[in-house]
N, C-alpha and C positions, 0 to 999 in steps of 0.2 A: 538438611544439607541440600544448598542447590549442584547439580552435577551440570560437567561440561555439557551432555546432551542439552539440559534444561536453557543453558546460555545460548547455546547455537540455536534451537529451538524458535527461543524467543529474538534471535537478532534475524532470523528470518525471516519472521513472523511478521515483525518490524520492519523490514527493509533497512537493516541497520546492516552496511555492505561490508564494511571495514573488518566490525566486530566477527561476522558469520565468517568470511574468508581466512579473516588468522585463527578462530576456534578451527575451520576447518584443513586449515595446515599443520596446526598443531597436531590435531589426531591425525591424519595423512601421514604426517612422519613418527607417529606412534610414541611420540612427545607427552601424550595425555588419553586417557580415553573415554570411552563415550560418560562411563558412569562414574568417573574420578571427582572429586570436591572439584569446586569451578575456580575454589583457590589457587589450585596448580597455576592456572592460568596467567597468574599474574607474576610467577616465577620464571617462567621461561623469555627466552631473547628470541625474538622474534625479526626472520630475514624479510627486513620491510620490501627490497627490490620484488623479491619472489611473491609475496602478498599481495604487493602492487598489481603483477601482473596476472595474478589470479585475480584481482577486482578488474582490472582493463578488460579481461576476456570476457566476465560476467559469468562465470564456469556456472554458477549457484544459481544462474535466474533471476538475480534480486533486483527487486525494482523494475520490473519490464511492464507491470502494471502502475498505473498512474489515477491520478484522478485531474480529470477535467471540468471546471465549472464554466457554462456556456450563461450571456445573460442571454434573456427572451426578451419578448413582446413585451410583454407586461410588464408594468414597471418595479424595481424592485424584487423581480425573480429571477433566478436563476436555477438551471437544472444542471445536476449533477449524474456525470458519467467517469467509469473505471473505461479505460481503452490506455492498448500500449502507446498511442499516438490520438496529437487534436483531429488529425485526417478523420483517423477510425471513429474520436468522439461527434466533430461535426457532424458525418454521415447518417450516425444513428439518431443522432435527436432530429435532421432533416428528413428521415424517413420515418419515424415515431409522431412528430409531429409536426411536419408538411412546414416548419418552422427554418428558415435559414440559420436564424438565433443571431447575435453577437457576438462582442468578444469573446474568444476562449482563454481559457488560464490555467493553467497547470496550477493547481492547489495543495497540494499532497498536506502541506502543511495541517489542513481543516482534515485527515485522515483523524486524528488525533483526538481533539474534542467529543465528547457523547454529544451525538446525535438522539433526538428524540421521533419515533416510525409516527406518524397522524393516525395510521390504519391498525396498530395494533399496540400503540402507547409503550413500545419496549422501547429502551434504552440501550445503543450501542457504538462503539466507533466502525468508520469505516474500515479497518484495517479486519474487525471481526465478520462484519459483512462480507468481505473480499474474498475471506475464509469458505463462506457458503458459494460463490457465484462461482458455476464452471466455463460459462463460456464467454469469454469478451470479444466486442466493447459489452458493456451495460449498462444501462439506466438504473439506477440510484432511485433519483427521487429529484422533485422541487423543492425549495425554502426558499423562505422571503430574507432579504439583506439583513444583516446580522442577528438573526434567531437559530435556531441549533432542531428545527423543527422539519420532518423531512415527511413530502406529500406526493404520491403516486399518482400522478394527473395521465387521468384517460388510458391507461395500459393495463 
């Protein structure tokens, strides 16, 4: 049985904002609870206004990390950084490595895809990574344009 926890959990997890904030209204007004089948969920009428505005204020946190892909020097790399903002991402790859860089891009999308680490051949997404890192911005890693291969240059 998956339970409501399990779902809120994982819409967290995820930055899935919609999903977390109506599991988390639902149990808030005692609609459902933590360890109830996630079935429930799909039973109840949900006050979209009042969701809304628990997504507008951001109560949950979600999504305040991001990821940013900056290209470099080099052609065909770019380095990847988690920061709540490109400010926070430029700064650190300019002081990590004395690099202005390029364009930046909010990528979140590439959270998703397995990554492969160069330095210790594990397999994982960014989102599990994000899970380990306590304090941002941070440096990720380099990969070369469209490989899924991620390299710890000079840190």
């Amino acid at each position: 049985m998956i339970t409501v926890k399990d779902i809120f959990d994982y819409a967290v997890e995820l930055d899935l904002s919609r999903l977390a904030h109506s599991v988390y209204w639902a149990i808030s007004n005692k609609l459902v609870q933590p360890n109830d089948d996630s079935e429930k969920l799909k039973m109840l009428q949900y006050e979209d206004e009042v969701i809304n505005q628990l997504i507008e204020s951001n109560m949950l946190g979600i999504g305040r990390i991001k990821l940013f892909v900056i290209e470099t020097q080099r052609k065909d790399w770019f380095a990847f950084h988690l920061a709540e903002n490109a400010l926070d991402a430029n700064r650190l790859h300019s002081n990590l490595f004395r690099d202005q860089g390029g364009r930046i891009t909010r990528a979140d999308r590439l959270m998703i895809p397995i990554m492969a680490f160069a330095e210790t051949g594990k397999e994982k997404n960014l989102y599990e990574l994000k899970k380990s890192i306590v304090q941002y911005p941070a440096y990720v890693g380099h990969a070369k344009a469209n490989e899924h291969v991620l390299y710890r240059m000079g840190v």
